[in-house]
N, C-alpha and C positions, 0 to 999 in steps of 0.2 A: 331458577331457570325460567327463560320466558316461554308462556306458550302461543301458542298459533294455530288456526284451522290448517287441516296438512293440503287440504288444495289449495293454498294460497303461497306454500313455502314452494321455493328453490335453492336448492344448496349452493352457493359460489364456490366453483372449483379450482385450488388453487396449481396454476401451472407456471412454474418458476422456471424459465431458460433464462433467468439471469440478467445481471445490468449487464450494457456493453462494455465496462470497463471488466467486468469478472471473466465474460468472453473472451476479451482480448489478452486477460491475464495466464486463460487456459492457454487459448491458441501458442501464446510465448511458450509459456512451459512447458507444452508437447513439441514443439519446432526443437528448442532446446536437449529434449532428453531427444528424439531421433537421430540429430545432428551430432552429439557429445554424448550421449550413454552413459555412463557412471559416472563421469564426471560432473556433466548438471543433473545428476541425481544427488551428489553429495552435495554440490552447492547449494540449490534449491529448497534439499534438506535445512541445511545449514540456514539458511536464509527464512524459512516460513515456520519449523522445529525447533531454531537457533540449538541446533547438536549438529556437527557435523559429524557423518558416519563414513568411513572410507569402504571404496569398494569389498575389502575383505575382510570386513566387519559387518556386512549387510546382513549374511544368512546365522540364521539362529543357529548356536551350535547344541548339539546335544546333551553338553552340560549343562545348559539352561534350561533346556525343557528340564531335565531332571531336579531342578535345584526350583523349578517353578511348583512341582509338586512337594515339594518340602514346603512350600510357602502359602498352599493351598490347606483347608480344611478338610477332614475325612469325609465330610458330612456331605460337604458340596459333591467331591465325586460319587460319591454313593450316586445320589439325585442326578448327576451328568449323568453316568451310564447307565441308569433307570430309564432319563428322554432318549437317551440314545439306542438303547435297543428298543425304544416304542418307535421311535422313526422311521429305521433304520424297517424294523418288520413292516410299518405302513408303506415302506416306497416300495419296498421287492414288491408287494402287490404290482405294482404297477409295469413293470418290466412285459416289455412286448419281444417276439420272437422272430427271425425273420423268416420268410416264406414263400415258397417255390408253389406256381399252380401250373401241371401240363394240360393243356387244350386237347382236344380230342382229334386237331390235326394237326399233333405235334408240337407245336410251338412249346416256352416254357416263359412264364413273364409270372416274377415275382418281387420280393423285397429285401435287402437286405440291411440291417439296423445296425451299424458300429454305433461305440461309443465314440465322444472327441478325444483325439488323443493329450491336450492339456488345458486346465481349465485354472483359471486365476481368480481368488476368492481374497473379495477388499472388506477390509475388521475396521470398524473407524477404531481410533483409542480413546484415551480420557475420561470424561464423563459418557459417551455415547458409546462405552467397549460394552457389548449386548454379548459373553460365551454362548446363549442359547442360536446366535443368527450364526455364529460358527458351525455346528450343528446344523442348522435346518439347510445352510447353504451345501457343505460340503458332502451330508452322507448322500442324498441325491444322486449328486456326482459320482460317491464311492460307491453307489449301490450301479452305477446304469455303468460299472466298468470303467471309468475313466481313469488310465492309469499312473497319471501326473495329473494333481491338486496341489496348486504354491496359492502360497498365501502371503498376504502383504496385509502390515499395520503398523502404524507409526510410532516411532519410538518415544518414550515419556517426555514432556516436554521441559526444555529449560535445565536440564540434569542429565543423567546418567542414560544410555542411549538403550533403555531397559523396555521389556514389553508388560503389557499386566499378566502375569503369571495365571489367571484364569482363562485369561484367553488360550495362550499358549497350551495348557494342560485341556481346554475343549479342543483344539487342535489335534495335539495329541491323540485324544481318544477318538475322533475322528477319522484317525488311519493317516495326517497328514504330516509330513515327515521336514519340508521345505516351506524356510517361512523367512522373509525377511523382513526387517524393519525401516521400513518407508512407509510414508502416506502421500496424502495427497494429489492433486494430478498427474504431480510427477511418478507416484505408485503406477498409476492408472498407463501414466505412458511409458512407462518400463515394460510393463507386460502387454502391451500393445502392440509395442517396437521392438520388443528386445535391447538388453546390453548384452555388455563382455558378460555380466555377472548374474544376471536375469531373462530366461530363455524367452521369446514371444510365447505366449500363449493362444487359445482359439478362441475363448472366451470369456469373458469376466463378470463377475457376479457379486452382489453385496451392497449393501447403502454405505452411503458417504453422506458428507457435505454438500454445498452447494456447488464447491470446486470440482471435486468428485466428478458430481451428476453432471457437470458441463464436462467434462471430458471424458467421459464413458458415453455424453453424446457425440461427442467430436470424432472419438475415432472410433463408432460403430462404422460397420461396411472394410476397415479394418481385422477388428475381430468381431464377433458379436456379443450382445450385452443383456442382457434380464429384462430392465426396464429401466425408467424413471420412475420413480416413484417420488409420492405425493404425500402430504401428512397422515397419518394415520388417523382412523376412524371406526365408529360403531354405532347401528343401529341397533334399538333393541326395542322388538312389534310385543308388544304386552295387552294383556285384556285383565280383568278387574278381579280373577286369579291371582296375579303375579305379587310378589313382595315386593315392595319401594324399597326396603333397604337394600336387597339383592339388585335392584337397577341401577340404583345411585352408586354402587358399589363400582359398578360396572361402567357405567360413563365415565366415571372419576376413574379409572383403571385405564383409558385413552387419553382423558384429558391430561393427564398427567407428562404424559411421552413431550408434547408441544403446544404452544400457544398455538400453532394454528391447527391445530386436532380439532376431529372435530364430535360430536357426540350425543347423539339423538334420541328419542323416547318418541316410537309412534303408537298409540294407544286408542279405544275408541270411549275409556272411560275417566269422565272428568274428576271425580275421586281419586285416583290413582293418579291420576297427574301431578295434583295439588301433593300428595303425601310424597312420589317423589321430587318435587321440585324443593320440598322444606329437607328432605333426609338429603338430598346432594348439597345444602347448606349446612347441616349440620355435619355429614363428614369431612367436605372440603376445608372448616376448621381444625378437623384434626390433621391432614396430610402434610407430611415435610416435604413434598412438594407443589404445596398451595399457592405459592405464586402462579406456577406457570397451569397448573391444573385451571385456575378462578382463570386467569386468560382465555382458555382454550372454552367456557362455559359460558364466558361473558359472550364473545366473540362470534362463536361457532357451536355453542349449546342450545337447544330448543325441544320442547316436548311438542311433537305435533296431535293435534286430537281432529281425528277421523272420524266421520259419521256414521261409517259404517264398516265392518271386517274387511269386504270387497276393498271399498277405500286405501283401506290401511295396509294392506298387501298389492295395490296399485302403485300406492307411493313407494313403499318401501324397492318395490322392484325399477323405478323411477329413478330412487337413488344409489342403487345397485353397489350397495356399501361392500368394503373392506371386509368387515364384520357383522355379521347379524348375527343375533339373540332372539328366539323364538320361546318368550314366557309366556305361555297359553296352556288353556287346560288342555289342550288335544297339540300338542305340536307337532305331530308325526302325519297329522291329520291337514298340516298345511303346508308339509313340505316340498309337496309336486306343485305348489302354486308358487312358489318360489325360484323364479327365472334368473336373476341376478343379483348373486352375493360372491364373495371371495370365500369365507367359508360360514358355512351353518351350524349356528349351538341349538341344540333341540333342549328346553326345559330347563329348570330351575338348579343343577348341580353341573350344568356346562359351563361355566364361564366363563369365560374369554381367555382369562389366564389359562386355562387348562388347554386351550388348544398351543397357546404363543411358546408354553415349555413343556407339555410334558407326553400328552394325548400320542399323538405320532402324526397324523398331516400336518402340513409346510407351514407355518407362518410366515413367509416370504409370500404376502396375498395381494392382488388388482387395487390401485387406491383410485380415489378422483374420478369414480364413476365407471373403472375401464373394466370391471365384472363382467358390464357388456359383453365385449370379446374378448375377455382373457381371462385363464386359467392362474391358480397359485404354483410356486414353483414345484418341478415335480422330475421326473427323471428323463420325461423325455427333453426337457431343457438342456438335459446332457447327450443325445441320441442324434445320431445324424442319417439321413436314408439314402438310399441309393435304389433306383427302379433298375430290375432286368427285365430285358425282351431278348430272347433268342425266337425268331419266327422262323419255320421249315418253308419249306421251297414249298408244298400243298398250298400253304396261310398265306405267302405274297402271292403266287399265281391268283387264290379264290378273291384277295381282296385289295390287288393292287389297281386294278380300274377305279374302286372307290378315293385310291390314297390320291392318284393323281388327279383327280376331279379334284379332289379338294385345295390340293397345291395350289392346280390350275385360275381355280376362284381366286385366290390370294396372290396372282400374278407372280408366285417362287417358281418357274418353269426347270428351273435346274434341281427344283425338287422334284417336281414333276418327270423327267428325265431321268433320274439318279432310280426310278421303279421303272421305266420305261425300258430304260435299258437291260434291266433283270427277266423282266417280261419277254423281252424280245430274243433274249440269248435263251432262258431256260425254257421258252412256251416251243422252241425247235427242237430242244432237248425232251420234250416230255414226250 
């Protein structure tokens, strides 16, 4: 890997909204499925799938779920419902309540938190079928109440209009009962829009492609959507404590996802450097996914060396990664200094892996720097609020001279008025 002083590095952040020809590929495909519903859902299918699937072939029937467990290993589920009840206990943490305060003259202004009532979860297939993002995407959901989770993922390609039975069976344990077999945009605008055969949803969640992402931008303000997200990434802030092999491990554990991952070592010792920049060569030989890993290392790999700790917890917050790794001998000891990550591994038995499957917080995490201002996915992604005010006749009389001043400033006089009038009827009344 190459190194670099880390005040001299900036990460290039990659934001893909796409060629205009991919644009205008979404826009057709979404015009299409609003205007025709299942039927340019099946052609479209048909067309980018080459399976055509007819409207009453779309939802998965229950014999398949069950026939996808036959075709699954004992082993795997054991391990699914292991992550799954770790997750599932990490989000109930999170669950807020809603809440009523009365004022001392009267009034009552509080909040109340529903769930959405239907949320649409996109599973890519193929090579990129991830059971574990079924999982982090949907209990969320099932945890913050949401009482309809459909799921969409595209049917095998070139053959049989079949799903991968691991997904299917994370579904399943998921709680999620409605899934059909479509992908791409046209997925994305089925649940958008609505067909005869696929109800609109409120929201939609899950990575895709780059079709995908363009149309989960296109018809956000529609419903709403998670994010875009960006390639995945890891930092990992080490000091002359930590193992090289345990780093090297661990970069090459992103690198691997995509050539444009990306995968960092900030450190302030040049020993350490050097030892893992030879041990991510000597792993990167062993990995059967070495192409695309050596990519991702060539490209978007670098060990930065820091002059000093300050430094190297500057940058790091700088780069406000995905993932951080915190190998130090006191890590607990730096972790209020840490303003911006998607999530934090404390020490040398955290690994990345441990949080992506098993741990119980979201790996649905902020890519491309946006830790900044935003959280990993979480329940209230599923949560929708509503403000009450009930004010008593006491609270407008004491404080409607104030409301209409301020109307007044802003030139709303029929705001202004709309208290005036209340003033003027109940101050005769009082």
């Amino acid at each position: 890997m190459r190194m670099m002083p880390a005040k001299e590095f900036a990460l290039e952040r990659v934001v893909d909204y796409g060629t205009p020809e991919q644009n205008e590929a979404v826009r057709s495909i979404l015009a299409q499925v609003q205007a025709e519903g299942d039927a340019a859902v099946a052609r479209l299918s048909e067309q980018f799938d080459r399976i055509r699937v007819e409207p009453e072939q779309l939802r998965v029937t229950e014999a398949e779920l069950q026939e996808a467990y036959s075709r699954v290993d004992d082993a795997f589920v054991a391990a699914l419902r292991q992550a799954a009840d770790n997750i599932r206990r990490f989000h109930e943490k999170q669950m807020r309540t809603s809440w009523m305060d009365l004022q001392p003259d009267g009034s009552l202004l509080g909040q109340i938190i529903r769930p959405l009532a239907r949320v649409g979860l996109y599973v890519p297939g193929g090579k990129a079928a991830y059971p574990s993002s079924v999982l982090m995407n949907a209990i969320p959901a099932q945890v913050a109440g949401v009482p309809e989770i459909v799921l969409v993922t595209p049917p095998s390609t070139g053959g049989q209009a079949g799903i991968d039975p691991y997904i299917l069976v994370a579904a399943a344990e998921a709680g999620i009962r409605e899934m059909y077999r479509v992908g791409g945009a046209q997925a994305v605008g089925a649940l958008a829009y609505g067909t005869a055969t696929i109800a609109p949803v409120d929201k939609i969640v899950g990575p895709g492609n780059i079709y995908v992402a363009l149309a989960k931008r296109a018809v956000y303000g529609v419903v709403a959507i998670d994010s875009i997200a960006g390639p995945s990434e890891i930092v990992v802030l080490a000091d002359d404590t930590a193992d090289a092999a345990y780093i090297a491990a661990d970069l090459l554990s992103q690198a691997e996802h995509d050539e444009m991952a990306s995968a960092i070592c900030v450190t302030t010792s040049l020993a350490l450097a050097q030892a893992v920049s030879a041990e991510v060569a000597r792993q990167l030989a062993e990995l059967p996914r070495r192409d695309i890993a050596a990519a991702s290392i060539r490209d978007r790999g670098v060990i930065l060396l820091a002059d000093s700790l300050d430094e190297a917890i500057a940058t790091v917050n700088r780069l406000a990664p995905e993932h951080l790794e915190l190998l130090v001998a006191e890590p607990f000891g730096l972790l209020g200094r840490i303003e911006n990550a998607g999530a934090i591994f404390l020490g040398p038995y955290s690994s990345e892996p441990v949080g992506d499957y098993f741990a119980g917080p979201n790996h649905v995490l902020p890519t491309n720097g946006t830790a900044r201002f935003s959280s990993p996915l979480n329940v209230d992604d599923f949560l929708k609020k509503s403000s009450v005010i009930s004010y008593s006749k006491e609270a407008l009389l004491a404080n409607g001279e104030a409301i209409m001043t301020l109307a007044k400033h802003e030139g709303l006089d029929a705001h202004a008025r709309a208290i005036q009038i209340r003033l003027e009827k109940e101050g005769k009344q009082a």
